[in-house]
C-alpha positions in Angstrom: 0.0 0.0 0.0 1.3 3.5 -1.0 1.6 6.2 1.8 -1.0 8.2 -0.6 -3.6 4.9 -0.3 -3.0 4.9 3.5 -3.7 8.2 3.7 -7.1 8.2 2.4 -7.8 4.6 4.1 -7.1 6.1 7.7 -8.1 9.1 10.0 -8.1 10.4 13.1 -10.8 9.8 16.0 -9.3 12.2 18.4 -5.4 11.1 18.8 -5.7 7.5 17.5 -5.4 6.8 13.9 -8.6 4.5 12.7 -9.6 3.2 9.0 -12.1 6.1 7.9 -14.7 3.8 8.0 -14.9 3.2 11.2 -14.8 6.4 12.3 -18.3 7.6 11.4 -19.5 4.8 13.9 -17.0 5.7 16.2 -18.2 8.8 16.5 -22.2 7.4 16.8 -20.9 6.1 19.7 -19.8 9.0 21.5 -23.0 11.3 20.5 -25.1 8.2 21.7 -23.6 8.1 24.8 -23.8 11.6 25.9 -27.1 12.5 24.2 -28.6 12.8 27.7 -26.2 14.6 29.2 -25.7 17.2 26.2 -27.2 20.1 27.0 -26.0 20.2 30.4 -22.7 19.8 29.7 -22.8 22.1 27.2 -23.4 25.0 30.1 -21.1 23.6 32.1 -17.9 23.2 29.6 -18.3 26.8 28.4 -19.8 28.3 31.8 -22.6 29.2 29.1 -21.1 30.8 27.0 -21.9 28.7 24.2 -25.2 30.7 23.6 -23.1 33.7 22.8 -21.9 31.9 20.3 -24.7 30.2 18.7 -26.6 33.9 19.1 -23.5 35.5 17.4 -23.9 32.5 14.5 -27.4 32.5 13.7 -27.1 36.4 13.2 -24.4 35.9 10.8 -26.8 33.5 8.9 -29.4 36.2 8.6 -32.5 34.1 7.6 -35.3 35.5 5.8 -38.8 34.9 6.3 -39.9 32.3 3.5 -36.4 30.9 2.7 -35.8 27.0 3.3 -33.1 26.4 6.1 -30.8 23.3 6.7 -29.7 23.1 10.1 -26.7 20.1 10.2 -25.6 18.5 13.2 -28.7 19.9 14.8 -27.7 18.2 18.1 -30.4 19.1 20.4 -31.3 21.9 18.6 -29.7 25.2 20.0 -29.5 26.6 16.2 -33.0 25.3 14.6 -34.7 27.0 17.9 -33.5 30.3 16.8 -34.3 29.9 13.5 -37.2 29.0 12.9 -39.2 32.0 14.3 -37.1 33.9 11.7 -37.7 32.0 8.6 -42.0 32.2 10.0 -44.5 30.0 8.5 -43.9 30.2 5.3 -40.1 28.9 5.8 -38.7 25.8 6.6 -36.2 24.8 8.8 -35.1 21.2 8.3 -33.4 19.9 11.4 -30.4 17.4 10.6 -28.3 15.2 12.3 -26.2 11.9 11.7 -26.9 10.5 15.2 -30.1 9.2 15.5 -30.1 10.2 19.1 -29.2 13.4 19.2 -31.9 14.0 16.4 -34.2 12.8 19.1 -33.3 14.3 21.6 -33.8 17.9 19.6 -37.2 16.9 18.1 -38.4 16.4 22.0 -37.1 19.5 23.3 -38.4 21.3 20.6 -41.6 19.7 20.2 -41.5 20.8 24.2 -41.7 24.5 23.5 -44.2 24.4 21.1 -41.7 24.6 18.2 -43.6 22.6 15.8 -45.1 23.9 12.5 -42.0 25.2 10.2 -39.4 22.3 11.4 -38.5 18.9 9.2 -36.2 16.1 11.3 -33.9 14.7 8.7 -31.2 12.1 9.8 -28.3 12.5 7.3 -24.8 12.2 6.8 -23.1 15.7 5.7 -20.7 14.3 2.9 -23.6 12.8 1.4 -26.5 15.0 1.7 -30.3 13.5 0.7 -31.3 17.3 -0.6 -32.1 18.5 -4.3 -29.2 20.7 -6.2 -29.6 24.5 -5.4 -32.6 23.7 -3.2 -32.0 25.7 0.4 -31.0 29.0 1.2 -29.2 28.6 4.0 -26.7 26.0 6.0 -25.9 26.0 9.3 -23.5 23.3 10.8 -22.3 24.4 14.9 -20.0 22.4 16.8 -20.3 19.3 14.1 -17.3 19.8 11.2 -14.9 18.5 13.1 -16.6 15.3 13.7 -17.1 14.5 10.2 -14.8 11.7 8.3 -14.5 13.6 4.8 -14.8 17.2 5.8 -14.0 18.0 2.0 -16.8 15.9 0.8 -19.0 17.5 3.4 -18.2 20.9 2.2 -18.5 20.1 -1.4 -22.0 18.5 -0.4 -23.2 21.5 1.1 -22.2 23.4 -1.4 -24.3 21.5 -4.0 -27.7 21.6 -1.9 -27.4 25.6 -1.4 -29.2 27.9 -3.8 -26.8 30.6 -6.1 -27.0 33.4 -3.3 -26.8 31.1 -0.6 -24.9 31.0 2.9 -23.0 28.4 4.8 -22.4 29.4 8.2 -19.8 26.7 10.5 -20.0 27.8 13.9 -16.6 25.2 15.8 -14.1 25.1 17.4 -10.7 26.8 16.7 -7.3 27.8 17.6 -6.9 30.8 20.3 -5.1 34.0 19.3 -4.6 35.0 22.0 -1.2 35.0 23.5 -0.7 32.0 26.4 -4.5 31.6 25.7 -3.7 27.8 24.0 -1.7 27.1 27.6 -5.0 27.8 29.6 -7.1 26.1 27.1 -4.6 23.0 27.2 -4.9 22.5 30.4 -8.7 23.1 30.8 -9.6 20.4 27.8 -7.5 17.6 29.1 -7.5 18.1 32.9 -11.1 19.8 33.8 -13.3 19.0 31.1 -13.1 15.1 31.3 -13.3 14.9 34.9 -16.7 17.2 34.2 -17.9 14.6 31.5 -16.9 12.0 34.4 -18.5 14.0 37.1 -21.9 14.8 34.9 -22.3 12.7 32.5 -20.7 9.7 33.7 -18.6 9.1 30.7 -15.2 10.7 31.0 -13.9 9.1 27.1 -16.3 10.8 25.2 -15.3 14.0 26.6 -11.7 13.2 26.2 -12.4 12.6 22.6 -14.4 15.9 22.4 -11.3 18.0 23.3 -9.1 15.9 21.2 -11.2 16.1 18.0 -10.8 20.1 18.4 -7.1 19.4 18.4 -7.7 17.8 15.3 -10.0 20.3 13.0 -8.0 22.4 11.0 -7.3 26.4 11.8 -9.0 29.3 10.7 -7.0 29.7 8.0 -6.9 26.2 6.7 -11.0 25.9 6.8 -11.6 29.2 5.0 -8.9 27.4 2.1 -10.9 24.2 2.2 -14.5 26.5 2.1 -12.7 28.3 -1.1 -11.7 24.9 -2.6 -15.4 23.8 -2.1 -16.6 26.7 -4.2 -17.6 29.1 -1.8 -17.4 32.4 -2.6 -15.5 34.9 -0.1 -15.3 32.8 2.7 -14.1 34.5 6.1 -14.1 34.0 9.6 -14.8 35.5 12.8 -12.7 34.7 15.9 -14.7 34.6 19.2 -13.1 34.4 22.4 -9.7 34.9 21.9 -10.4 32.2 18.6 -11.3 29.0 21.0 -14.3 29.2 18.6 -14.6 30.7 15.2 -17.3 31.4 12.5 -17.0 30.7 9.5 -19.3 32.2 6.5 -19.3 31.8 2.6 -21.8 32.0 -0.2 -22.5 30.5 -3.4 -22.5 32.5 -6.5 
C-alpha cells in the first residue's frame, strides 16, 4: 500500500489513527452516549457561553422569512430554535443530524416549546446529503465539522444543496489568538473537562475525545482554504473568544 492509499484509508478519532470507515460509527458512539447529558454539559464546559456563540452564528446567517433552512448537526437543537421564528410560517427549517439520538433528543425538546409547525427532522450524513441541487437558502453546521470523516466531501455537499446566493455558516471550534491563551485552554480540555464529562455525565472518554477532536479540526486559516476549494465564494471568519471558537461564512455564486 502506497503512503497516498493509507492516507485516504485512515483518519483520526481524536489522537488515535482509525480506517475512515470506522470512524463515522466511532463517533455514533460517542453522540449516543452523551445524548442525555448534552445540553447540560454544554453549560457547564463553556460556563454558558456557548449561547453567545450560537446567538453570534445565527445572526451571521441572517435568515429571511420564507427561505428554506438546513440546520446540520442539529444536536439538540440550540440553532433550529433560533431559527425557525425567523424563517416564519412560510419557511422551513429542516433539522439534521447523523446520530439518531441526538436528532431525538432535539425533536423532543423542541416539540417541548411548542416549536412545531415550520421544522422537518432529517437524519443524514453531511458528505452525502439526501437534498435536491440548489434547493436551500441557508446552512448552518455548529459544533459538528470536526466530527465529520471527509470534511472535503462535506463541504462540497453543502455546497451543491445551497441555492446561487446562498450562505454556509460553521460555527466550531478553533485555535486561540490570543497570546498563552492555548496554555489555559490545554490544560482546561484535558484536565477539567473530562473529569466534568466524568462527574456529569458519567462518561469521561467521550469527553476526552471531544477535546481531542478540536485538536484535530483544521485552523482558521486552513477551513476558510478548504470552504474556497469547495466553491464558496468569499469565505471568512470571525474569531470569538480569543479564537477557542470561530465562524466561518461563505456563499454560493
Amino acid at each position: 500500500m502506497t503512503s497516498d492509499n493509507k492516507q485516504q484509508d485512515s483518519t483520526h478519532f481524536g489522537y488515535q489513527d482509525v480506517p475512515a470507515s470506522e470512524k463515522a460509527g466511532m463517533v455514533a458512539d460517542v453522540f449516543h452516549s452523551v445524548a442525555g447529558k448534552y445540553d447540560i454539559m454544554n453549560d457547564a464546559m463553556s460556563l454558558g457561553i456557548h449561547r453567545l456563540w450560537k446567538q453570534f452564528a445565527v445572526a451571521q446567517v441572517g435568515v429571511r422569512p420564507g427561505q428554506t433552512v438546513l440546520d446540520l448537526a442539529c444536536g439538540t437543537g440550540d440553532l433550529t430554535m433560533k431559527m425557525s421564528p425567523q424563517a416564519g410560517p412560510d419557511g422551513v427549517v429542516i433539522a439534521s443530524d447523523i446520530n439518531a439520538s441526538m436528532l431525538q433528543n432535539g425533536r423532543d425538546r423542541l416539540t417541548d416549546k411548542g416549536i412545531i409547525n415550520n421544522v422537518l427532522y432529517v437524519q443524514s450524513d453531511a458528505e452525502k446529503l439526501p437534498f435536491a441541487d440548489n434547493s436551500v437558502d441557508r446552512i448552518t453546521i455548529g459544533f459538528g465539522l470536526r466530527n465529520v470523516t471527509d470534511q472535503n466531501a462535506a463541504l462540497a455537499s453543502m455546497h451543491r444543496c445551497l441555492r446561487p446566493g446562498g450562505r454556509l455558516v460553521i460555527l466550531e471550534f478553533s485555535k486561540p489568538v490570543l497570546p498563552g491563551l492555548d496554555k489555559i485552554y490545554d490544560l482546561y480540555s484535558f484536565k477539567i473537562l473530562p473529569r466534568l464529562g466524568s462527574m456529569i455525565a458519567n462518561d469521561e472518554a467521550s469527553y476526552r475525545y471531544l477535546a481531542e477532536s478540536i485538536r484535530k479540526h483544521p485552523d482558521q486559516e486552513t477551513l476558510k482554504d478548504m470552504m474556497a476549494d469547495a466553491g464558496f465564494d468569499r469565505p471568512h471568519y470571525h474569531n470569538l473568544s480569543g479564537g477557542i471558537v470561530a465562524v466561518h461564512k461563505g456563499y454560493k455564486a
